[in-house]
C-alpha positions in Angstrom: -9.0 62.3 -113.5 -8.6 66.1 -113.9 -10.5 67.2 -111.0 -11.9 65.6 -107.8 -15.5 65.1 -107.5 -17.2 64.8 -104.1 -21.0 63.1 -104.2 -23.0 64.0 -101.4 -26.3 63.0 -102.8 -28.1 59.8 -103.3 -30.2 58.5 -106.1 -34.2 58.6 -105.8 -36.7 55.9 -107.5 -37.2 56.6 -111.1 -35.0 59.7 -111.4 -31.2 58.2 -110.6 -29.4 61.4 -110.2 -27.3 61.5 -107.9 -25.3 65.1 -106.5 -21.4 65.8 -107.9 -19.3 68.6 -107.0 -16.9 70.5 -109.2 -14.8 73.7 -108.4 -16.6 74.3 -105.1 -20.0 74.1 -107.3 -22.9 71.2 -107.2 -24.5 69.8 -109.7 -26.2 66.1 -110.4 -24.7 63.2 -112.3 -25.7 60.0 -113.8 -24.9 56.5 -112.8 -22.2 56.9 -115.4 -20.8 59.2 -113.2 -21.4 61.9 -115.9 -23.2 65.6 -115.0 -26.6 65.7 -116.6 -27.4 68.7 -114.7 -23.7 71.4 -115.0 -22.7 72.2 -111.5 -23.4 75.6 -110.7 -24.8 75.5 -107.1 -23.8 76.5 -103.6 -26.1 73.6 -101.9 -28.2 70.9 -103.6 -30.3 68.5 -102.0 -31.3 65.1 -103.5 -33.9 64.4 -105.8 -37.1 63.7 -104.4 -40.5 63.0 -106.1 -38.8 64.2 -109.2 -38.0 67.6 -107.5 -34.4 68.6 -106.0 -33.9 71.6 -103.8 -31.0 73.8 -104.5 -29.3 77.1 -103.0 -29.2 80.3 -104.8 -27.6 83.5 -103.0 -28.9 82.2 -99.6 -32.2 81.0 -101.0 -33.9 77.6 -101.7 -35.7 76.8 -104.7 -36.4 73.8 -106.8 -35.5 71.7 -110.2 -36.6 69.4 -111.7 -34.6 66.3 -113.8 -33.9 68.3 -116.7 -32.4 71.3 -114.5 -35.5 74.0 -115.0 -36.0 75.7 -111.9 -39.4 74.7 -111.4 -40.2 76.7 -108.2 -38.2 79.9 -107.6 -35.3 80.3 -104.8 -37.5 82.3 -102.3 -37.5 80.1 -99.5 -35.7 80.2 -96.5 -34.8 76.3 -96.2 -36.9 73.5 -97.7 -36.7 70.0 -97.1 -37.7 66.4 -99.6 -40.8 66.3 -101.7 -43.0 63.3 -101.0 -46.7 62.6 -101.9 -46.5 65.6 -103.9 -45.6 67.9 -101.0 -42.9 69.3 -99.2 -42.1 71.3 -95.5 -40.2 74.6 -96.5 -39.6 77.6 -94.3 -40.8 80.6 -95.8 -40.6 84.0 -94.0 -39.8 82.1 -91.0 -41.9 79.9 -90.5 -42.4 76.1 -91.8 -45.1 75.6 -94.5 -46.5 72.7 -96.7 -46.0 74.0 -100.6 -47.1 71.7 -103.7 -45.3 71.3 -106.4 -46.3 74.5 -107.9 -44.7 76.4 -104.5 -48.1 77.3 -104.0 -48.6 77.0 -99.8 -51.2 74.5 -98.6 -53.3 75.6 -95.7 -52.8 72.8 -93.2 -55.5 71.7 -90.2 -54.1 73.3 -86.5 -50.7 71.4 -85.8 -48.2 71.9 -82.8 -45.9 70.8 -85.5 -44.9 70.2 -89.1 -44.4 66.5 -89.9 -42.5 65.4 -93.5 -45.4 63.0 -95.8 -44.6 59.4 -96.8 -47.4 56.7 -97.8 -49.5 59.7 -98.7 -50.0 60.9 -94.9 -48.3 63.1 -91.9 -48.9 63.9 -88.9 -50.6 66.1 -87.0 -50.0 67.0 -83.2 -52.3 68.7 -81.2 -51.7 69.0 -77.6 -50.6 65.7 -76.3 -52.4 63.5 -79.0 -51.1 63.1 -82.6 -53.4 62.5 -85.9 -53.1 62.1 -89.7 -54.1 64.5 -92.4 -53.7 63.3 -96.5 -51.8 65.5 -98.7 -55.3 67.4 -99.5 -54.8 68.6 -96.2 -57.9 66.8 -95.0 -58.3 65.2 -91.7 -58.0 60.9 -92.2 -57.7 60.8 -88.1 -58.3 63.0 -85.3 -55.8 63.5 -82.7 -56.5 60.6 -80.3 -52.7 58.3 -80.0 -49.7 59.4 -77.6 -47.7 58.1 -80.7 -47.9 57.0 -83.8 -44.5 55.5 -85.6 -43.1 56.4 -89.3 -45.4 54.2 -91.6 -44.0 51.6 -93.6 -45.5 50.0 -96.4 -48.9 51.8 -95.4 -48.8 50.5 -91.8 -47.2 51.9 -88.6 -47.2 51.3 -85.0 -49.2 53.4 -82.4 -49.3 53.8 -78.8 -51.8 54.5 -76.8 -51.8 54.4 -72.1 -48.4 52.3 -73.0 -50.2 49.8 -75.2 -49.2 49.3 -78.6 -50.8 48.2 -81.8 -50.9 49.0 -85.6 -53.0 51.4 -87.6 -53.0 51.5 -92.0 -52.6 55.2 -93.3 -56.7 55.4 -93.3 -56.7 55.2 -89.8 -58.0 51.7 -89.2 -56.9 49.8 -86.6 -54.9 46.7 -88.0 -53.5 45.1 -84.7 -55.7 45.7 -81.4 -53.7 48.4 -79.5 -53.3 46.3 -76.2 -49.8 45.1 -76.6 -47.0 46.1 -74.6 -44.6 46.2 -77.6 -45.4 45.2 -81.5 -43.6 44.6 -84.7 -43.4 45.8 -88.2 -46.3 44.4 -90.3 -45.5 41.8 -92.9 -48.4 39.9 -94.7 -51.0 40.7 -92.1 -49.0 39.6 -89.1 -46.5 41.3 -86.3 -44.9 40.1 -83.5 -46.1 41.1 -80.2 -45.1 40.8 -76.3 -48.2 40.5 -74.3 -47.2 40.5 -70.3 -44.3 38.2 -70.4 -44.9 36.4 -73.8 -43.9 37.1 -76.9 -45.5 35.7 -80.2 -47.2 36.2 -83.2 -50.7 38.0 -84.0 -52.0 35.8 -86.7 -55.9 37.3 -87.9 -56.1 39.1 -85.2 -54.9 36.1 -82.4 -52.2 36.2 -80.3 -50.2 33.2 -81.0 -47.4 32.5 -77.8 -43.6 31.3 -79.2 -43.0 28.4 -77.0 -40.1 29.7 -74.9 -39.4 32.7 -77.1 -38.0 36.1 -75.3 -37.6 38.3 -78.4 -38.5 38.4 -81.9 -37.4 39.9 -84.6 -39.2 42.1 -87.4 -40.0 40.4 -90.6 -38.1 41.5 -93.7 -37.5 39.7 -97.0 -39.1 35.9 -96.6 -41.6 34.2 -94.7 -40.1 33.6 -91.3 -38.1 35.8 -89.2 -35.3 35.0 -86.5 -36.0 34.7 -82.7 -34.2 33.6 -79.3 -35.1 31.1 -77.1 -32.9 30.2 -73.8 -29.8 32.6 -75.5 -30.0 30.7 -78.8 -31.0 31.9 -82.4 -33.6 29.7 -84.5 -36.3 30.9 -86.6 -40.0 31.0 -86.9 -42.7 31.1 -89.8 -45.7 33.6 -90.0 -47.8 30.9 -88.2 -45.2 31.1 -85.3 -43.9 27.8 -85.9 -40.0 26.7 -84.9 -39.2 26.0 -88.6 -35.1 26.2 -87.6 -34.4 25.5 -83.7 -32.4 27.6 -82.0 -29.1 26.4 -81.6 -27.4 29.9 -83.4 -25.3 32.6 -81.7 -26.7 35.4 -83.7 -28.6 35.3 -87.0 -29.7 37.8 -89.4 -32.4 37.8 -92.3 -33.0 35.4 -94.6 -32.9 36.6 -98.6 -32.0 34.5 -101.1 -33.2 31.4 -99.0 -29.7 31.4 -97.3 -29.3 33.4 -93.8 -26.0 34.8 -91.9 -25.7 33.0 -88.8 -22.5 33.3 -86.1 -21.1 30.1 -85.0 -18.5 30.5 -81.9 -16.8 33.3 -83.4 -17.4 33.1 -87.0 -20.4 34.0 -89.1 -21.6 31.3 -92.5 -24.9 30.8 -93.6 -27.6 28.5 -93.3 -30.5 27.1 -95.9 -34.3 26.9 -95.1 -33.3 23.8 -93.6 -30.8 24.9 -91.1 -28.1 23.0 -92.5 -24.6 25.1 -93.0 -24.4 25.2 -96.2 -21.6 28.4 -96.2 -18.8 27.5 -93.6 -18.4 30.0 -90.8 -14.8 31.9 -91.6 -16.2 35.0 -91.5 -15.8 38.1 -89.1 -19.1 39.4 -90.2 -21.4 38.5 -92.8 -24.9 40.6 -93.7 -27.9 39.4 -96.0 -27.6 39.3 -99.8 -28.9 41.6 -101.9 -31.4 41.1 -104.6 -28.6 41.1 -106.8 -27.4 37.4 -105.4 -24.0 39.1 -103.3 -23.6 39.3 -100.3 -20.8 41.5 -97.8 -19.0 39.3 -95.9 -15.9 40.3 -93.8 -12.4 39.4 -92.9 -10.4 42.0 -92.3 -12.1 44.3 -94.5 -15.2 43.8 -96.7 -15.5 41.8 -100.1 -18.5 39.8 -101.5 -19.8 36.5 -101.9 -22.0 34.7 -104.5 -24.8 32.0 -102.6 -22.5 29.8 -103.5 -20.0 31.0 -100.8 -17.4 31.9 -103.8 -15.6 35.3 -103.0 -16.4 37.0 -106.2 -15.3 40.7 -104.5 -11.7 40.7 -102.7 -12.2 41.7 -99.1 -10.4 45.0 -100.0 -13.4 47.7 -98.9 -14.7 49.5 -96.5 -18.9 49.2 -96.2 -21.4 51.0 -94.1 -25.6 51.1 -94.1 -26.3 54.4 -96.2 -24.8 57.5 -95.9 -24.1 61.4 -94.3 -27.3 62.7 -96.5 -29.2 59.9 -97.1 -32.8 60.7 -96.9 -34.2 57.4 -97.1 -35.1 55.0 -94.8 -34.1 51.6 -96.8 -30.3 51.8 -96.7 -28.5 48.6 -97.1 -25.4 47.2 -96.7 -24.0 45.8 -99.8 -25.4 45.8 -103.3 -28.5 48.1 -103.8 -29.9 48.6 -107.4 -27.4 47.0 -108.9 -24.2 49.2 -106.8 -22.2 49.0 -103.8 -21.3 51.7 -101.8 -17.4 51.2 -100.6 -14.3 53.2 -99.2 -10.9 52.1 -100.5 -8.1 53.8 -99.2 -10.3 57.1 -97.5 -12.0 57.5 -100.6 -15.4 56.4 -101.6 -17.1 54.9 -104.9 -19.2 52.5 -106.6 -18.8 48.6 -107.1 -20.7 47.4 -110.4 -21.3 43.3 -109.6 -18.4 42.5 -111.7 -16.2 44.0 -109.0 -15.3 46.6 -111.4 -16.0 50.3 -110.1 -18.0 52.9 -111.4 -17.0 55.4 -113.9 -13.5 53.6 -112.7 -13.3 56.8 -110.2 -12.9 57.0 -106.6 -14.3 60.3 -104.6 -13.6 62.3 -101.2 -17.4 60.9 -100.2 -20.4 59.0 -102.1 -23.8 58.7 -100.7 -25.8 55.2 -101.7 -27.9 54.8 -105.2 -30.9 54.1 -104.1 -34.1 52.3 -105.4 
């Protein structure tokens, strides 16, 4: 290799472009690890909503896939498009702009709040709100907090109770819970006084003996703990696995990471063992069918427990710039994120790694 790159981007949905560096100057490559866009910039930022903010003499402005600078570099910082806008600073003070640059005139806020799932906040005093990215009202300041939304649901709090609202505003889970899960195919998990359980239609459904409960994720159950052991529950709140476990992580691919003594295997719907436990650490696998395991280092298994991966790598959840929230571990999108000997790349499933080129730092690809 000629020249040493250094990625700091990641790749966003439908545009996979990630961020290279060349002779001190940025620009974006493909998954090939070839520049689409030249490098010619002091500072870029990742691609978001098909826009990517980039530096110019001290200035931000924006590009879009095919490199045309879409929205002049007159702005003092700028942030992530998302639902069509973005928060910029511009003469000083933070704004919402379009994709045009043209500012949006937002309702009275104590504070300017980044979109996602088409809403944002709005604070006003001691109460937070929504507005849509019309800038129109969907709820009135009334919650002491309201949680990122997720899938078009997030958790608010209201005279320490908890519950859910949708990104219209409507109350999903009754906010009279003294702590509350994500929300996964109309259900949480909730702690009311000392119980903890499930609210199925709108019911509170008590765990027998459970003490905490884990969010759902992938499948249909989710692990909790009952007298210091792991077992796991379905979205009726049924004890589909007992808890006999040390520890225990999601289950994807029907097979979950679960720590026996000292070492970490994985278990089937059933509960039976069906990858032995000589494992360090072990995480979920990806959609891909792998799965980071560790012994000294990191490699990857197939769900039939064979090492396809040595344990060779180094792995962490996402990376310095990632701007989104659904960094994994492992295989994502069909790449694997690893540090060999201090410098970072790209695993394809074959093992072999991208581009066959290592860098000073990588940032995920990212669906």
């Amino acid at each position: 290799m000629g020249f040493v790159f250094s990625i700091i981007g990641s790749i966003y949905q439908r545009t996979r472009i990630g961020i290279g560096k060349k002779d001190e100057k940025f620009g974006y490559i493909s998954r090939t690890g070839d520049f689409v866009i030249q490098p010619k910039y002091k500072t870029a930022k990742n691609f978001s909503d098909g826009l990517a903010a980039i530096e110019d003499n001290g200035k931000w402005g924006f590009i879009n896939t095919k490199g045309e600078l879409t929205i002049p570099a007159t702005l003092d910082d700028a942030k992530y498009f998302h639902d069509g806008i973005c928060v910029v600073s511009k003469d000083k003070k933070w704004v919402y702009i379009n994709k045009k640059g043209e500012v949006q005139k937002a309702p009275d806020t104590d504070k300017i709040y980044d979109f996602g799932d088409g809403v944002t906040f709005i604070k006003q005093g001691d109460k937070v709100g929504l507005i849509n990215n019309k800038m129109a009202i969907v709820l009135e300041p009334k919650y002491d907090v309201i949680k990122s939304f997720e899938n078009g649901f997030a958790r608010v709090k209201n005279n320490d109770r908890w519950g859910i609202i949708d990104n219209t505003g409507k109350v999903v889970v009754e906010i009279i819970y003294d702590e509350v899960g994500n929300y996964f195919k109309n259900v949480t998990w909730a702690k009311s006084g000392t119980a903890f359980g499930l609210v199925v239609g709108g019911k509170f459904v008590a765990i027998d003996g459970a003490d905490k409960i884990w969010d759902f994720l992938i499948q249909d159950l989710t692990y909790a703990r009952k007298n210091d052991k792991i077992g796991f529950i379905d979205l009726k709140g049924n004890w589909v696995i007992e808890p006999k476990f040390d520890k225990a992580k999601a289950f994807s691919k029907n097979l979950a990471p679960v720590l026996v003594g000292k070492k970490w295997g994985y278990i089937d719907l059933k509960g039976a063992v069906v990858i032995e436990p000589n494992f360090n650490d072990a995480e979920v696998f990806s959609a891909d069918g792998l799965a980071p395991i560790k012994d000294k280092n990191w490699g990857f298994i197939n769900t039939t427990g064979k090492l396809v991966i040595p344990t060779q790598y180094g792995i962490t959840a996402g990376g310095i710039f990632s701007i989104f929230k659904d960094d994994e571990k492992g295989f994502v999108n069909g790449l694997a994120r690893v540090k060999n000997e201090n410098k970072w790349g790209f695993l394809k499933p074959d093992g072999s790694v991208l581009g066959n080129q290592w860098f000073e730092n990588a940032e995920p690809f990212q669906k």
